[in-house]
MMTF fields as JSON, N, C-alpha, C and O atoms, coordinates in Angstrom:
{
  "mmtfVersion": "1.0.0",
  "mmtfProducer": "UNKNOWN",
  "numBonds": 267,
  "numAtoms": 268,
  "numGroups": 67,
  "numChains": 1,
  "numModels": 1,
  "chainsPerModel": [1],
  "groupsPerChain": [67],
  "chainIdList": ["A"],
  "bondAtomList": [4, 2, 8, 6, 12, 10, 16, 14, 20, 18, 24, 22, 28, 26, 32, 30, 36, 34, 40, 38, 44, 42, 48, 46, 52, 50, 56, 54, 60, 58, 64, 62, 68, 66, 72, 70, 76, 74, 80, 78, 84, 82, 88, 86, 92, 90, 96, 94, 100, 98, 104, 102, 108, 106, 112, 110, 116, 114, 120, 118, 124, 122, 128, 126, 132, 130, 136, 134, 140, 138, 144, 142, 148, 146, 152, 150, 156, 154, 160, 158, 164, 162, 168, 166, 172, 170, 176, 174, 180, 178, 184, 182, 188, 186, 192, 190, 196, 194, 200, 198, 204, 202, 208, 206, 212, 210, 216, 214, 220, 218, 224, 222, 228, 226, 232, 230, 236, 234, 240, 238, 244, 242, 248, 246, 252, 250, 256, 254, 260, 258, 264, 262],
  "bondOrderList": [1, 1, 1, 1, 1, 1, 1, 1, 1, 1, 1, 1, 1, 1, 1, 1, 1, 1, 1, 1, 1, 1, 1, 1, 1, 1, 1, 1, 1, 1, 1, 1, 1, 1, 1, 1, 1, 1, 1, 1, 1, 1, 1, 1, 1, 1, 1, 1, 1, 1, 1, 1, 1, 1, 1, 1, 1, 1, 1, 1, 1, 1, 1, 1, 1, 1],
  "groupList": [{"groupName": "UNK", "atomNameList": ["N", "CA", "C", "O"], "elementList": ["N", "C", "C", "O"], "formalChargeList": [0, 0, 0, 0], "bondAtomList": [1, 0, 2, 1, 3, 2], "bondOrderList": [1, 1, 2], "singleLetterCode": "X", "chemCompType": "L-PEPTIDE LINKING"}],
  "groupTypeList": [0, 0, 0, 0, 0, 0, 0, 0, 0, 0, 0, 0, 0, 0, 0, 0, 0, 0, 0, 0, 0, 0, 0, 0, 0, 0, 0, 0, 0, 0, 0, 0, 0, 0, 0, 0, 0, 0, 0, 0, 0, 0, 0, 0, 0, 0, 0, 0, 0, 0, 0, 0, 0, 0, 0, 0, 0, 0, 0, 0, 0, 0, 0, 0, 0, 0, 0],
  "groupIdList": [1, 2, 3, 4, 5, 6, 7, 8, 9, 10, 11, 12, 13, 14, 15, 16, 17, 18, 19, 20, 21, 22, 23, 24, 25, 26, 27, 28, 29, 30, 31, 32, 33, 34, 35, 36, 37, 38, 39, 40, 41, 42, 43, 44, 45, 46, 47, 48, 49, 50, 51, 52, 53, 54, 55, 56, 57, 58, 59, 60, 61, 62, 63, 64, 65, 66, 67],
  "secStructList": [7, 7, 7, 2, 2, 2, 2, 2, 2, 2, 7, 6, 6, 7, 7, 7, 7, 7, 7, 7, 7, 1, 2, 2, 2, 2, 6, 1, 2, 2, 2, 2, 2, 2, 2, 2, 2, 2, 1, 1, 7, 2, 2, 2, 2, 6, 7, 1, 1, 6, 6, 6, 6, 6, 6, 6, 6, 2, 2, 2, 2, 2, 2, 2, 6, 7, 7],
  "xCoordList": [86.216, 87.612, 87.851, 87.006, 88.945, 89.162, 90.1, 91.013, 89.742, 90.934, 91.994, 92.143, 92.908, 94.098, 94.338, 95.081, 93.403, 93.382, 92.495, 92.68, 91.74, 90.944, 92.065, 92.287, 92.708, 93.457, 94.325, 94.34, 95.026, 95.787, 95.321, 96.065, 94.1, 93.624, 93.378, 93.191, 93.439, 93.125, 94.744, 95.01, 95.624, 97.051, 97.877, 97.956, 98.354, 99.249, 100.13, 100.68, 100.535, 101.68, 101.779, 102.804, 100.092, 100.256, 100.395, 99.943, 101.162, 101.665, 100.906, 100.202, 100.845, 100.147, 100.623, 101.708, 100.298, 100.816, 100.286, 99.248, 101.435, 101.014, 100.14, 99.715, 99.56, 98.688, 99.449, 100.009, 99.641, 100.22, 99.705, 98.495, 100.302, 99.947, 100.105, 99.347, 101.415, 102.029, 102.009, 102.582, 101.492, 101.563, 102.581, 102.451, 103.914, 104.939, 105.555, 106.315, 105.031, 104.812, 104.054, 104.577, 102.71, 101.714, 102.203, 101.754, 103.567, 103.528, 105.5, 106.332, 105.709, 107.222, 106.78, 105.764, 108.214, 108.917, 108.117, 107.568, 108.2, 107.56, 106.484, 106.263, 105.534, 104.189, 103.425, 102.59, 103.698, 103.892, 104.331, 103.818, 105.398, 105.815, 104.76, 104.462, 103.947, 103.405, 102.169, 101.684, 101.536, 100.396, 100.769, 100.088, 101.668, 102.092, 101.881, 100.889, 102.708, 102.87, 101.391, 101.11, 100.397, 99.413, 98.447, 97.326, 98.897, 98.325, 98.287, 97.27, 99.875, 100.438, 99.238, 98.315, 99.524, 98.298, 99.442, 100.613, 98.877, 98.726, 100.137, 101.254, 99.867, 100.656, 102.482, 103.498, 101.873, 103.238, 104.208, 105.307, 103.224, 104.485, 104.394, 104.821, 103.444, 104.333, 104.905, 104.849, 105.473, 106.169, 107.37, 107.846, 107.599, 108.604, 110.264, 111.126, 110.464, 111.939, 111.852, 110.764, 112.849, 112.986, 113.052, 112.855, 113.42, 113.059, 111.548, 111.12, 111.214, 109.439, 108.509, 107.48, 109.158, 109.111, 109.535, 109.068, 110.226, 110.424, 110.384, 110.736, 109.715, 109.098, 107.36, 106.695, 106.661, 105.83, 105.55, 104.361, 106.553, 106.618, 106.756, 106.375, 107.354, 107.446, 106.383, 106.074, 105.604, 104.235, 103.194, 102.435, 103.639, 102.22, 102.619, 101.749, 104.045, 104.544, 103.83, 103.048, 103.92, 103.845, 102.132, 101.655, 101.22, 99.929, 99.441, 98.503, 100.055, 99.983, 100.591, 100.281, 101.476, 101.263, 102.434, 102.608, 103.771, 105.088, 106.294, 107.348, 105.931, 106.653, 106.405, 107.157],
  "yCoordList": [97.788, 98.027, 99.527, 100.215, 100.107, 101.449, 101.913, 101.243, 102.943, 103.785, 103.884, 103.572, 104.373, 104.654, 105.671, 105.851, 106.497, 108.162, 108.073, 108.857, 107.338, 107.004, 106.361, 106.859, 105.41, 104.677, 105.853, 105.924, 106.748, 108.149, 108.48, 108.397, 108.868, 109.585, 109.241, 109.851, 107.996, 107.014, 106.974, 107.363, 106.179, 106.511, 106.961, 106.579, 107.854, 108.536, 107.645, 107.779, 106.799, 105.962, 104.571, 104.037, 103.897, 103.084, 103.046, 103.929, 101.844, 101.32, 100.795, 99.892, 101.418, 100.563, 99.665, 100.042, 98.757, 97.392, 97.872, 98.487, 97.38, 96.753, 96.144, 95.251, 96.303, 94.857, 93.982, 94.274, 92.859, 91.947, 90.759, 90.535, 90.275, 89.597, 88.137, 87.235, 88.021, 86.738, 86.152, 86.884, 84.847, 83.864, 84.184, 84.351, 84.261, 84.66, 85.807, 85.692, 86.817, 88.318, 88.19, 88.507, 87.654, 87.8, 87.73, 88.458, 86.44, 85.575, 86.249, 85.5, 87.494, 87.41, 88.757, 89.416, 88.71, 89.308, 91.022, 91.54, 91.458, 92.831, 93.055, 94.263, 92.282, 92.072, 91.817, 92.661, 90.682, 90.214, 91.37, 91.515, 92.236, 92.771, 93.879, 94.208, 94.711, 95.475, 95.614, 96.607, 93.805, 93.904, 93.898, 94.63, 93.214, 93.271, 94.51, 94.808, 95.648, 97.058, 97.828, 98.614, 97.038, 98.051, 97.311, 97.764, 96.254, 95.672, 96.859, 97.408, 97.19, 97.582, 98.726, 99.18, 99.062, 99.848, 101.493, 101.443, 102.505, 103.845, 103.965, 103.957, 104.059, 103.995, 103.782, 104.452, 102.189, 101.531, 102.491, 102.94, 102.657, 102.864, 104.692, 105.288, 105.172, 106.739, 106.736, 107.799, 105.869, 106.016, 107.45, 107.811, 108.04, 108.896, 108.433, 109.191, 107.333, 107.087, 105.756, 105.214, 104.993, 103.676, 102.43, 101.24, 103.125, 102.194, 101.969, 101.123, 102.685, 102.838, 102.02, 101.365, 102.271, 101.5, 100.16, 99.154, 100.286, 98.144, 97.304, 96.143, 98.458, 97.679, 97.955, 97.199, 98.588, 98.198, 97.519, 97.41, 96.935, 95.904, 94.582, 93.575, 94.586, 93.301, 92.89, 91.705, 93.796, 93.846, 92.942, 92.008, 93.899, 93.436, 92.184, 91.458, 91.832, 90.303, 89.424, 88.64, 89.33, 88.668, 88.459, 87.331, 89.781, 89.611, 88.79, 88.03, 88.883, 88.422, 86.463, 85.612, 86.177, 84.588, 84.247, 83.186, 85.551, 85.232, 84.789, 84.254, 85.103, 84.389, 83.722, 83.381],
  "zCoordList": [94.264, 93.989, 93.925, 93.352, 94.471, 94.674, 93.361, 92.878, 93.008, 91.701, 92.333, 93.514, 91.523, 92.198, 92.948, 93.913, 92.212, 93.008, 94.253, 95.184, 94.285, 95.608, 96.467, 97.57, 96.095, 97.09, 97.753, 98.982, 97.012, 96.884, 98.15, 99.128, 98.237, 99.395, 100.723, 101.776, 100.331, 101.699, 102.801, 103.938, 101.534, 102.531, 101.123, 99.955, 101.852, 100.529, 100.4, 99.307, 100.983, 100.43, 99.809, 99.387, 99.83, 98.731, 97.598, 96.869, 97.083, 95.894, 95.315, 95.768, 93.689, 92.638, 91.735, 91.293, 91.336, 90.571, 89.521, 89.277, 88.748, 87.162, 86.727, 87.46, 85.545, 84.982, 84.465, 83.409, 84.986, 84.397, 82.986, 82.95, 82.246, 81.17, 81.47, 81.114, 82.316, 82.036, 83.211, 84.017, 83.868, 85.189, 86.169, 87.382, 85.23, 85.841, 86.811, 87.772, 86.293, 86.4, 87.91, 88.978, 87.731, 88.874, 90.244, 91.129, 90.524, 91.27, 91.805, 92.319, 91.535, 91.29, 92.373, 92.593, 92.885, 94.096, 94.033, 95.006, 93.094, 93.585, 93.066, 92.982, 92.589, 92.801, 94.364, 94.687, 95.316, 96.472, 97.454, 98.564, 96.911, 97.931, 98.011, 99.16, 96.708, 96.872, 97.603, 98.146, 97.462, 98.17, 99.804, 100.522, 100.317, 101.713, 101.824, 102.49, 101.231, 101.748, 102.186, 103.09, 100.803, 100.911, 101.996, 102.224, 102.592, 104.096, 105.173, 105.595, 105.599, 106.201, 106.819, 106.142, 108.317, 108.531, 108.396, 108.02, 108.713, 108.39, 109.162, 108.644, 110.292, 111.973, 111.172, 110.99, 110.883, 110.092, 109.509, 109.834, 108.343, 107.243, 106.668, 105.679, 108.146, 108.337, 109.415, 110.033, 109.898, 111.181, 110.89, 109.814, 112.301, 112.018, 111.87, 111.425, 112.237, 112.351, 111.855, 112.053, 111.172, 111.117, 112.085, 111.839, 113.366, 114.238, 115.02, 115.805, 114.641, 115.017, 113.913, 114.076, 112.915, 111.493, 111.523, 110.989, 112.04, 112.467, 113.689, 113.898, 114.632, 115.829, 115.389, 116.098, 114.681, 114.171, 113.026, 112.727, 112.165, 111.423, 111.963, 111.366, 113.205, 113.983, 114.336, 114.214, 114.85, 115.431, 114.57, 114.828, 113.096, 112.207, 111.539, 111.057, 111.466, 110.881, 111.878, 111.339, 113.63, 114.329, 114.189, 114.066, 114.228, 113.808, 112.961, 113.199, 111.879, 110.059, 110.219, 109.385, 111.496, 110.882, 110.362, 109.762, 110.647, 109.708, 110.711, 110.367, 111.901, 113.212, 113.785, 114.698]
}
């Protein structure tokens, strides 16, 4: 398992989660969303423009099993 500051270095732009306490917490909308993000490859989510940003999100949804 990587620190946070390790993860830091790897892609500057992943997101770190909370520790959660409660079942509820674990399983809720921006828990989920954070691990998707930190899927996301490098390419992705420094894209320079938003549309480069969501023709390589199409890409990696269609990879991933969501289309």
């Amino acid at each position: 398992m990587y620190r946070k500051d390790d993860i830091q270095h790897i892609l500057p732009f992943t997101l770190a989660k909370k520790q959660c306490r409660l079942d509820i917490r674990k399983s809720s909308f921006s828990q989920r969303t954070v691990n998707e993000w930190n899927r996301l490859s490098a390419g992705c989510v420094g894209a320079s423009s938003v549309n480069i940003f969501k023709n390589k999100m199409d890409l990696y949804l269609r990879w991933a099993g969501y289309t």
